[in-house]
MMTF fields as JSON, N, C-alpha, C and O atoms, coordinates in Angstrom:
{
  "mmtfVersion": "1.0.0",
  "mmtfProducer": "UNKNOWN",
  "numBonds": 227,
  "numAtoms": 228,
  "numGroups": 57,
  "numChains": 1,
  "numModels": 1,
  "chainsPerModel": [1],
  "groupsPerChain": [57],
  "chainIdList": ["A"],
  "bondAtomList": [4, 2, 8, 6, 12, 10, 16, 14, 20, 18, 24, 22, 28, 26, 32, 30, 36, 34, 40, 38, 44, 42, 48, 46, 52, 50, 56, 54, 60, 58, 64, 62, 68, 66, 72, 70, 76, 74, 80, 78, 84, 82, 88, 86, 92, 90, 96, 94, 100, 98, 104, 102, 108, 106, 112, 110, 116, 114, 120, 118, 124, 122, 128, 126, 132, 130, 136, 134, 140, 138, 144, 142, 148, 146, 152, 150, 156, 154, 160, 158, 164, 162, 168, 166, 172, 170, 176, 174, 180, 178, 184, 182, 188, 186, 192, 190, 196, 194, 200, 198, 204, 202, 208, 206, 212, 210, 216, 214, 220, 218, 224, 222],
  "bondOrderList": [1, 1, 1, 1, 1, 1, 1, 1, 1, 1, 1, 1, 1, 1, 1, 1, 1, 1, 1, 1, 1, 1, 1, 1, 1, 1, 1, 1, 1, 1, 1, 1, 1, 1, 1, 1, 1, 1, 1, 1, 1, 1, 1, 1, 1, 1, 1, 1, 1, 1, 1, 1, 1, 1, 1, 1],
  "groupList": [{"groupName": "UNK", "atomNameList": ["N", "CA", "C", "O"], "elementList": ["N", "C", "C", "O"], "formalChargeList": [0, 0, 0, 0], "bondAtomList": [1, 0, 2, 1, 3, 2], "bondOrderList": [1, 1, 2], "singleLetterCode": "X", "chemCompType": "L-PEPTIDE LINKING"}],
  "groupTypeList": [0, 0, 0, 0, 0, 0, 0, 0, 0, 0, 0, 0, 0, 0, 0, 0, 0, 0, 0, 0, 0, 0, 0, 0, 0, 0, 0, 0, 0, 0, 0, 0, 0, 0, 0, 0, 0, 0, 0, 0, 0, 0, 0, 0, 0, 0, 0, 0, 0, 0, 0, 0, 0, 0, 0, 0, 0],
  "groupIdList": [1, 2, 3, 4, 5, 6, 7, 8, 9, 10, 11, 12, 13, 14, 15, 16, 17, 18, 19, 20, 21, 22, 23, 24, 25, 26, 27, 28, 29, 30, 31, 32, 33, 34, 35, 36, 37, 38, 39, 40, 41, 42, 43, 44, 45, 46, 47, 48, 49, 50, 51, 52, 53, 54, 55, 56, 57],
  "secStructList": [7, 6, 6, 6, 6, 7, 3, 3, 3, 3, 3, 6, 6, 6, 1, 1, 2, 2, 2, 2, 2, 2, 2, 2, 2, 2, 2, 1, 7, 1, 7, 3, 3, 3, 3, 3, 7, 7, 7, 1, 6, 6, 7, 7, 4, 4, 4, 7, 6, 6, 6, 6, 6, 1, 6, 6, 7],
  "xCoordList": [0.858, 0.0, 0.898, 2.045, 0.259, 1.38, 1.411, 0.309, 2.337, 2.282, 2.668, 2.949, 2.642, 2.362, 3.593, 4.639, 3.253, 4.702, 5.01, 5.79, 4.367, 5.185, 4.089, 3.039, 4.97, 4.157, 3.961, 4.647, 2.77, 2.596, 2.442, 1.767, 3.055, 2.853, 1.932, 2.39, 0.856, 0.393, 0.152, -0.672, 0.843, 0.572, -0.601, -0.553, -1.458, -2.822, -3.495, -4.56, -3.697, -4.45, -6.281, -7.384, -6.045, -7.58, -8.345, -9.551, -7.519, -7.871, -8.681, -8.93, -9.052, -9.871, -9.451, -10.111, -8.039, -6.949, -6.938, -7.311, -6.403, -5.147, -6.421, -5.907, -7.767, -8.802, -8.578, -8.055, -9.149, -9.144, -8.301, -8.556, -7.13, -5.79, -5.764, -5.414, -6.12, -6.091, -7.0, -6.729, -8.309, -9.178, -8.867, -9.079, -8.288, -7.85, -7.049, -7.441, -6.106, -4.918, -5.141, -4.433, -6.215, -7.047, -7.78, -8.005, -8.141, -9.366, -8.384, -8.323, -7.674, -6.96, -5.954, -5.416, -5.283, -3.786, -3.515, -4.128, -2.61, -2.054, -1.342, -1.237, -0.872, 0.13, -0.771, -1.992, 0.347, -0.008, 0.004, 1.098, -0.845, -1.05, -1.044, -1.833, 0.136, 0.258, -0.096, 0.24, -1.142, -1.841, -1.369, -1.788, -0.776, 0.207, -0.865, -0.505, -1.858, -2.42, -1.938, -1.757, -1.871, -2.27, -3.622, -3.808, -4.368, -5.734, -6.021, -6.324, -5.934, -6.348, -7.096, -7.422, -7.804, -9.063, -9.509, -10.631, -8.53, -8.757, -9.232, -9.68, -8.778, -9.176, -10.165, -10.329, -10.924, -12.137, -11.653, -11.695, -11.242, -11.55, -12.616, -12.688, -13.722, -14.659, -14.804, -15.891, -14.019, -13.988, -13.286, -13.251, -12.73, -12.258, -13.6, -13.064, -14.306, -15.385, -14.407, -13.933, -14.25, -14.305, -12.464, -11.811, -11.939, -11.032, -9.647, -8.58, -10.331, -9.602, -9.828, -8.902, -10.82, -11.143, -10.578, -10.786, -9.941, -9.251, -7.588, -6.709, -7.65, -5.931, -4.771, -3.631, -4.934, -3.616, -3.619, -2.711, -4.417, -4.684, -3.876, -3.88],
  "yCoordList": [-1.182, 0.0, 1.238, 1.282, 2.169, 3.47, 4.114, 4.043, 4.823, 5.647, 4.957, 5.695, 3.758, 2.524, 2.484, 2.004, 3.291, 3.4, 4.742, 5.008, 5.906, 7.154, 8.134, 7.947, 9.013, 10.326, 10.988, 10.916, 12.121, 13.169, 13.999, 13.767, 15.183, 16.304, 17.457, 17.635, 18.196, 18.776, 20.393, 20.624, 21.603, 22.424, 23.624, 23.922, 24.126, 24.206, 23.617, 24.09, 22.594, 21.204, 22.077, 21.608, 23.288, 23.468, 24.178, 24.388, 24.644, 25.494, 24.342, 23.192, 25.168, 25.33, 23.591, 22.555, 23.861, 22.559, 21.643, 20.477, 22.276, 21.376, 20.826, 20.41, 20.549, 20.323, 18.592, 17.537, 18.871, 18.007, 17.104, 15.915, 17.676, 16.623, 15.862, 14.683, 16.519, 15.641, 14.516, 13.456, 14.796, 13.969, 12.56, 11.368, 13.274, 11.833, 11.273, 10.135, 11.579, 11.027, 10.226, 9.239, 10.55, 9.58, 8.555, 7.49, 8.653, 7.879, 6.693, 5.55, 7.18, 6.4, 6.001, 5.433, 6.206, 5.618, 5.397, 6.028, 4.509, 3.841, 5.223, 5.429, 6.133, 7.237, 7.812, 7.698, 8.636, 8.877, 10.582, 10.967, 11.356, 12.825, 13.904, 14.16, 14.511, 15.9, 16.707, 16.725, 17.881, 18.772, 20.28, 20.679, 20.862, 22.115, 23.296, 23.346, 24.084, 25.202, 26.649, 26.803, 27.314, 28.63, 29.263, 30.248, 28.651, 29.23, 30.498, 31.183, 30.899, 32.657, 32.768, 31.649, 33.982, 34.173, 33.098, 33.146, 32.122, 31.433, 29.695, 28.752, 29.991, 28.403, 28.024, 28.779, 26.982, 26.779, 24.822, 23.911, 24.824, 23.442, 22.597, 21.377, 23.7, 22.887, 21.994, 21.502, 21.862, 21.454, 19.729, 18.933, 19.474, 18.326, 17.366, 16.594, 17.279, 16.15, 14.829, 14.116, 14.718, 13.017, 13.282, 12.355, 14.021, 13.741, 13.314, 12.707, 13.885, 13.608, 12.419, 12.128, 11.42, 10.543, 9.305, 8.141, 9.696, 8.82, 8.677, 9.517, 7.159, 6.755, 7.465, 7.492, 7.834, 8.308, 9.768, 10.239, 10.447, 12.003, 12.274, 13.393],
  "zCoordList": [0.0, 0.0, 0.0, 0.447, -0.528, -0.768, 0.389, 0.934, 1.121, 1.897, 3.478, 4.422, 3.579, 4.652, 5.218, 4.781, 6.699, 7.176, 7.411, 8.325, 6.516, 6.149, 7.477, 8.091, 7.383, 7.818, 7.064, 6.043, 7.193, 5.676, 6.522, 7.525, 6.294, 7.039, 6.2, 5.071, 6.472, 5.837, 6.17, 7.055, 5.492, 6.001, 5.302, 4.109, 6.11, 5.422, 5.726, 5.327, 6.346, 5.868, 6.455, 6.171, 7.228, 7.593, 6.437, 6.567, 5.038, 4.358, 3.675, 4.037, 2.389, 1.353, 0.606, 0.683, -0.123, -0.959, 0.025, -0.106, 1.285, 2.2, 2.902, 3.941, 3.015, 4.269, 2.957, 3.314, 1.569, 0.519, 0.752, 0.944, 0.747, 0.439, 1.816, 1.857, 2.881, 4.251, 4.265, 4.828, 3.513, 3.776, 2.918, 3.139, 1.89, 0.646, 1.561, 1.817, 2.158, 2.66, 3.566, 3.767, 4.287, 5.907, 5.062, 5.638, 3.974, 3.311, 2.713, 3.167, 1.662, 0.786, 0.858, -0.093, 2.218, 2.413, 4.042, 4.903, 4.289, 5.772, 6.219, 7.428, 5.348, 6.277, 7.429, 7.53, 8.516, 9.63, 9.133, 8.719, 9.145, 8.773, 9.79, 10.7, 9.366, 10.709, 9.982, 8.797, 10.736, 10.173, 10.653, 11.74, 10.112, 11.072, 10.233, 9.057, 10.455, 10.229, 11.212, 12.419, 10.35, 11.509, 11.855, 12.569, 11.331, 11.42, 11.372, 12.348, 10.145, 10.293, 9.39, 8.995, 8.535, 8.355, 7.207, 6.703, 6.838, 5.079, 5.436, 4.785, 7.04, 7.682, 8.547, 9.505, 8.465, 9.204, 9.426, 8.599, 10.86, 11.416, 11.255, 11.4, 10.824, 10.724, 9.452, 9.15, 8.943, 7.238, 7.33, 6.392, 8.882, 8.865, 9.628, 10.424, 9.632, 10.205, 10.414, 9.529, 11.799, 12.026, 11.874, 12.353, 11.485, 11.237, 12.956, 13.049, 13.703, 15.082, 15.609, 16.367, 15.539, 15.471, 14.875, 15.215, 14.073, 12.977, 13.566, 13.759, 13.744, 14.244, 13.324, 13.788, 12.497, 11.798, 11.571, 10.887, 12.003, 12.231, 13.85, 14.362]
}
């Protein structure tokens, strides 16, 4: 499996692209995903559902 083993670090990940690419990444692959945002006016946490929940988040 791709990714199996890896960490993905994602920065953005609360925005608009980076919320997307996090979610593929929890969905479609074994990697373990660090999510480093600054949260300022372009990011909304709320865009990750479920995602804290999830062992590799």
């Amino acid at each position: 499996m791709r990714f199996k083993g890896s960490t993905i670090f994602v920065t953005g990940g609360a925005g608009f692209i980076g919320s997307a690419v996090v979610r593929h990444l929890l969905r479609d692959t074994h990697a373990r995903v660090v999510n480093i945002d600054k949260l300022t006016y372009a990011a909304n946490p709320n865009s990750l559902p479920g995602a804290a929940q999830n062992l590799n988040y």
